[in-house]
N, C-alpha and C positions, 0 to 999 in steps of 0.2 A: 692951337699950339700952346703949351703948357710953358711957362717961365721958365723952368729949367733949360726947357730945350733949347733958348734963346740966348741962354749964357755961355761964353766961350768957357776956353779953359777947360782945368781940372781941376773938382772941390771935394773937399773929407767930410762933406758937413755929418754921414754918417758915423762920423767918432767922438763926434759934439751932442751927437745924440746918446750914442754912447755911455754921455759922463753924466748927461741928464738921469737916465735909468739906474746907473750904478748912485748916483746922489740921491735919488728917489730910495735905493733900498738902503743904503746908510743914513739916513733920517728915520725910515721905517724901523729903525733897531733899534736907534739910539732912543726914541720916544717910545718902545714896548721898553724898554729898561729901564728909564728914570725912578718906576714903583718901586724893583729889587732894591735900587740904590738907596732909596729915602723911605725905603717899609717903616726901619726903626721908629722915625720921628714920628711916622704916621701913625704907625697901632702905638706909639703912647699917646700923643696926643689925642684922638679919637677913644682910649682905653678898646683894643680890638685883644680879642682873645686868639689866641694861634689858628683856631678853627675859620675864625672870619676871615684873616690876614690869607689865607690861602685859599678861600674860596675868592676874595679880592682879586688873588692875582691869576687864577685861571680863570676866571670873566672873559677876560680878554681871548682865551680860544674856542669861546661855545659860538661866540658870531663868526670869529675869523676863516676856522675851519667851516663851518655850513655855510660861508659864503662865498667861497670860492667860484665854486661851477656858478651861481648866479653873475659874478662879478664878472667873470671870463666871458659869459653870453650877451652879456649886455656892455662888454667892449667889443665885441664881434657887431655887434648891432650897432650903435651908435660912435665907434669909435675911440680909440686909446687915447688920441688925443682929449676927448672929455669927459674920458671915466676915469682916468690915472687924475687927472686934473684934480678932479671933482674928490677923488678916493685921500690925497695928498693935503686939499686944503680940509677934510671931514677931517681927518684923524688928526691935524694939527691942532686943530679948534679942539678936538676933543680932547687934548694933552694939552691946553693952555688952559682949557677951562677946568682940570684935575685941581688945578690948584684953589677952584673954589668950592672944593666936596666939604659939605658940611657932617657927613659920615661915611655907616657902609653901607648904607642905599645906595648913595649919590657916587660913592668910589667904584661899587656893583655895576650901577648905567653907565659911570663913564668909561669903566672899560670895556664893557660890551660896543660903547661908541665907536670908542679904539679900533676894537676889532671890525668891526663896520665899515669903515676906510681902508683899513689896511689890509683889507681882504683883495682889496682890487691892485694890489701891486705886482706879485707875480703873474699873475692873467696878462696881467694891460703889457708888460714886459716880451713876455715870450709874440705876443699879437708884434709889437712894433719892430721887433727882431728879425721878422719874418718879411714885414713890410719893409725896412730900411736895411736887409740883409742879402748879399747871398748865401747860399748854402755852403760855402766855402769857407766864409765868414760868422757863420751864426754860431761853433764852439767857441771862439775867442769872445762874442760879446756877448757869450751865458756865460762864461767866464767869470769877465769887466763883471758886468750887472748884480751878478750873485756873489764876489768878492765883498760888495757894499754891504754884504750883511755881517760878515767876520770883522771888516774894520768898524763896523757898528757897535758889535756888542765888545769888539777888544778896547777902543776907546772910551766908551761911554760910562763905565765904571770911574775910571782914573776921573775922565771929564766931570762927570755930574755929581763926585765926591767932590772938586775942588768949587762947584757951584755951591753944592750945600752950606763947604764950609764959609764961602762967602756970602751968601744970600742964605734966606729959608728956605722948604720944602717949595711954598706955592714960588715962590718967583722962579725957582729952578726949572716945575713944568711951564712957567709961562714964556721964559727963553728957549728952551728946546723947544714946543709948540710955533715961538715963532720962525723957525729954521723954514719950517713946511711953507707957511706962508710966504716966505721969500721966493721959494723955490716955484711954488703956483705960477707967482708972475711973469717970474723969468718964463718958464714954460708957455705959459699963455701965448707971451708976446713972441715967442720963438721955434715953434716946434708948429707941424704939419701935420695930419696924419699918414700923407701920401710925400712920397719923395717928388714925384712931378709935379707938387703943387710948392713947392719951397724955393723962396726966391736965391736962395747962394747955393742951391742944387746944379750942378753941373748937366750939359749935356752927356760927357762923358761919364762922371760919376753917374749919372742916373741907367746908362746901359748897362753900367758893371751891374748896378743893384739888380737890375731887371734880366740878367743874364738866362736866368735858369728858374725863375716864377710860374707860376701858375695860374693860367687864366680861368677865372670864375666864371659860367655861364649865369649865374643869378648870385643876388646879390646877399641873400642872407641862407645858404643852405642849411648853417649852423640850426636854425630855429627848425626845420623840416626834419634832418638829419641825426639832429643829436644820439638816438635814440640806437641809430645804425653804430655809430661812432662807439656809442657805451658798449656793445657787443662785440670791437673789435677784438681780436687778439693780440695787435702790438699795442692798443689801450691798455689792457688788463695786465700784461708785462711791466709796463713803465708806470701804473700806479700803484702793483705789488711791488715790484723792485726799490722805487723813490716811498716805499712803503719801512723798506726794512733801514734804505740807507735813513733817513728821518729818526728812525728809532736809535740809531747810533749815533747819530747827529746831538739829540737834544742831552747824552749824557754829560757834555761839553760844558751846557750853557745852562745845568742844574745840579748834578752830584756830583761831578768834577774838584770841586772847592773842598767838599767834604772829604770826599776821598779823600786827596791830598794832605789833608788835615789828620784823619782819623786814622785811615790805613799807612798814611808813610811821613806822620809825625811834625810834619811843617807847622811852623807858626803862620797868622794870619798873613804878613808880609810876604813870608816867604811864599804862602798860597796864592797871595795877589799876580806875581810877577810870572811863577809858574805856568797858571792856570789862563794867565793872556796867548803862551807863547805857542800853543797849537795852532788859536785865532790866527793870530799874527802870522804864524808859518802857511797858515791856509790859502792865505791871500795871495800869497807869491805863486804858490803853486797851482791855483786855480787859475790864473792867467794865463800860466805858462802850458795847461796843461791843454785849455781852449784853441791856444796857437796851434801848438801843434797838433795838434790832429787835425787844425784846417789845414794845416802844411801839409799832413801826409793824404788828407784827401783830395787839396788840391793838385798833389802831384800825380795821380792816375795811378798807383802803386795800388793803391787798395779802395776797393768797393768803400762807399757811404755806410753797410751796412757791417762790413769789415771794419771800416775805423770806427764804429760809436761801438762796436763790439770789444773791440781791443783795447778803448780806453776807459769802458767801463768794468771791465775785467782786471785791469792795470790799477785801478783808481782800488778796488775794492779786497785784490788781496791786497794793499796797502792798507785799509781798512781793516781788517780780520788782524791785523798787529794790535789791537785794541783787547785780543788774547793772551797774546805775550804779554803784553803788562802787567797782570796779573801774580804773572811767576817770578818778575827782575827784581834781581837783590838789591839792588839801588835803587833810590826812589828818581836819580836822576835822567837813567836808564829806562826808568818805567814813565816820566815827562818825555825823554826824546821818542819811544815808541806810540806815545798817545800823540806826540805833536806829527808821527808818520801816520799813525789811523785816521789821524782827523784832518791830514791832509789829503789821504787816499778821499775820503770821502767828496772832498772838493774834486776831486777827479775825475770821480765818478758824475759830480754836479755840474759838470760841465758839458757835459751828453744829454745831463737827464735836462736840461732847460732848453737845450737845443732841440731837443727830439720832436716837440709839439710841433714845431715847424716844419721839423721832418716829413709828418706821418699826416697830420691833420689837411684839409682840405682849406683853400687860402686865406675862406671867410668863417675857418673855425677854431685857428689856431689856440687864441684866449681861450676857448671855452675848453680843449682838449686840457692846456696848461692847466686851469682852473681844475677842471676835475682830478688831474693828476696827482696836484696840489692839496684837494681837499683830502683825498688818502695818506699822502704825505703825514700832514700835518694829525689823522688819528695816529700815527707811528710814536707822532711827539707828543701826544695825552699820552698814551698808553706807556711809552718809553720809562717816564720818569716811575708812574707807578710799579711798571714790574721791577724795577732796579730796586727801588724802597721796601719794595715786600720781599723778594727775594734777599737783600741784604739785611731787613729787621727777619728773617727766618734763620740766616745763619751765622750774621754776625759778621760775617766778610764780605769784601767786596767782588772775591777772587771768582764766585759761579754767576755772579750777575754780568763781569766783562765776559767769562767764556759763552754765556747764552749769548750777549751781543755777537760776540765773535760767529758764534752759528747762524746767526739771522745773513751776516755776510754771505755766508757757503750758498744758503739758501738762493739770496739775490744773485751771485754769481749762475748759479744753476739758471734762474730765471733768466736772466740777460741774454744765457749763450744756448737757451732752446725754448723757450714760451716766445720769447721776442722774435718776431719774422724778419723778414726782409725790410727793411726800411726804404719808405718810400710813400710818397702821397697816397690815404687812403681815395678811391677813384668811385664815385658816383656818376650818375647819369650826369648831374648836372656840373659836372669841373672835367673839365678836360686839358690834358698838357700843353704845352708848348707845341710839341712834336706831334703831338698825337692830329691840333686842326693846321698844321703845316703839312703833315700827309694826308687829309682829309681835304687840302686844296691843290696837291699834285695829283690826287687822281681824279678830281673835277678838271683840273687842267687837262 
């Protein structure tokens, strides 16, 4: 008999887990960002020419992005609970020790380190979602969990300006570094991998979780399978799709500033406060947008495959506003419709986190996520670059939001007919709930 089962009552502890995962991805931001904030001191001090300072700071996604589907498999295999661990305390240490780069060797390794650890956070996320979730539940806490990365990079600028101004560069990474390690321990001492193994798990809570699961016949298909997985069709959907929204994603948290600046005349200041307020609008909606569609799927109104259709459809002509902006004669007009695009996209990010759980098979969630993810993230290499070239070819910004804006159309199209039916993909070796519940009325 498992601990939980043994406990009366009723426990939430799945919403404590909840805020572990969302704190796991607002750490992960806040330490990819301390480099932008403190680049200055660093290329003078070091004497870095513009060419190094930017090969400096995409270091950090030549590991992140190729290690994703690693990262995802090998939480499949041994567990979220010691890969997220393990990925949390690496990239801290790796952001505590930035502060002891003696160049741009040492700044080159240490954020390839970075990227090392922090590869394993969305994997290890969408895995534990699915084991401390039900499906009713799991938009609302890709919601929570992916909200942690807008309040990451919307804070951390203001934050780690007002670190600098009181501290130097190194001490700054060595107090955000230590945030991670705080957070390991807690984790350690706190967190399960399984709901039935956690002692303030409810008997009651633990039915809800396990409502609607899926039973694994072996224990590791992921490593057998992958291969089947890669071929799927609702795969290839959801890592084209979170392909395109990605690429609209990172105009946010790279040319964003400039724009502002260049195309609609703002001073620094007024850029600063601007250029937070999509972030910040993301967060709200991103939660909000996760509830509800577990509200509407948990009310029987519409198919699984209906609600992540409708609100990824919803999230994304919201996103395609990232068109209009281009043509609004105010530049204030042209801030409220990027803080709707880049809200849509959070809308749409709230299906695409959930999906892995959706589609994947029980013991291959992390690794569906992973690979998802590692597509994602070419969106955001590739993103800033076409925006740069396209913009140094014509001088504006106005054809680079409208090709954003068509990458949307695209993903729309994708979502509402490359994407199938939603629902576990089914091997020999996983079978449903229902499926060995009628497999023992007809033995009966």
């Amino acid at each position: 008999m498992t601990r939980s089962a043994q406990r009366p009552g009723r426990s939430n502890m799945r919403w404590w887990v909840a805020g572990f995962m969302w704190a796991a991805i607002a750490i992960n931001y806040i330490d990819r960002t301390v480099l932008a904030a403190a680049a200055p001191r660093i290329q003078s001090e070091f004497h870095l020419d513009a060419m190094q300072m930017g090969i400096v700071m995409s270091a950090f996604f030549w590991s992140y992005a190729l290690l994703q589907l690693p990262a995802g498999l090998l939480a499949d295999r041994f567990g979220q609970k010691k890969v997220l661990g393990f990925a949390v305390l690496w990239w801290s240490i790796a952001t505590a020790m930035t502060g002891f780069a003696s160049g741009f060797r040492s700044l080159v390794g240490l954020r390839v380190a970075l990227g090392v650890g922090e590869a394993g956070a969305y994997p290890s996320n969408a895995g534990i979602a699915t084991r401390w979730f039900p499906r009713k539940e799991r938009a609302t806490v890709a919601g929570i969990f992916d909200s942690g990365s807008k309040l990451g990079g919307a804070v951390a600028m203001p934050l780690i300006a007002w670190m600098l101004a009181a501290f130097d560069w190194k001490m700054t990474f060595a107090l955000t570094g230590l945030l991670g390690v705080v957070w390991f321990v807690v984790w350690q001492l706190s967190f399960s991998d399984s709901p039935a193994d956690h002692r303030r798990v409810s008997a009651a809570e633990l039915a809800h979780i396990e409502s609607d699961k899926l039973v694994p016949r072996t224990q590791h298909p992921a490593r057998a399978q992958w291969r089947k997985l890669l071929a799927h069709r609702n795969v290839w959907a959801m890592c084209i799709g979170f392909f395109m929204i990605n690429y609209n994603s990172y105009f946010f948290i790279t040319w964003l500033p400039t724009y502002l600046m260049k195309e609609r005349g703002m001073s620094v200041l007024q850029m600063g406060w601007m250029a937070s307020l999509p972030l910040l609008a993301s967060i709200v909606v991103e939660i909000l947008a996760g509830w509800a569609s577990d509200r509407v799927f948990a009310s029987g109104k519409l198919s699984l495959t209906a609600t992540r259709k409708l609100f990824l459809v919803i999230g994304l002509v919201m996103a395609s506003s990232i068109g209009f902006a281009a043509f609004a004669q105010s530049a204030y007009v042209a801030v409220l419709l990027l803080c709707i695009a880049k809200s849509g996209t959070t809308v749409a990010a709230s299906q695409v986190w959930a999906l892995p759980g959706d589609v994947a098979p029980p013991n291959a969630v992390s690794m569906v996520a992973g690979l998802q993810n590692t597509v994602s993230n070419l969106g955001g290499v590739v993103g800033p670059i076409v925006t740069g070239a396209i913009v140094g070819a014509t001088g504006k910004f106005v054809p680079a939001l409208l090709f954003s804006s068509a990458l949307i159309v695209i993903a729309i199209v994708n979502y509402l007919f490359l994407l199938g039916k939603v629902e576990p993909i089914q091997f020999d070796d996983s079978l449903s709930v229902s499926d060995i519940h009628g497999q023992a009325d007809l033995r009966a």
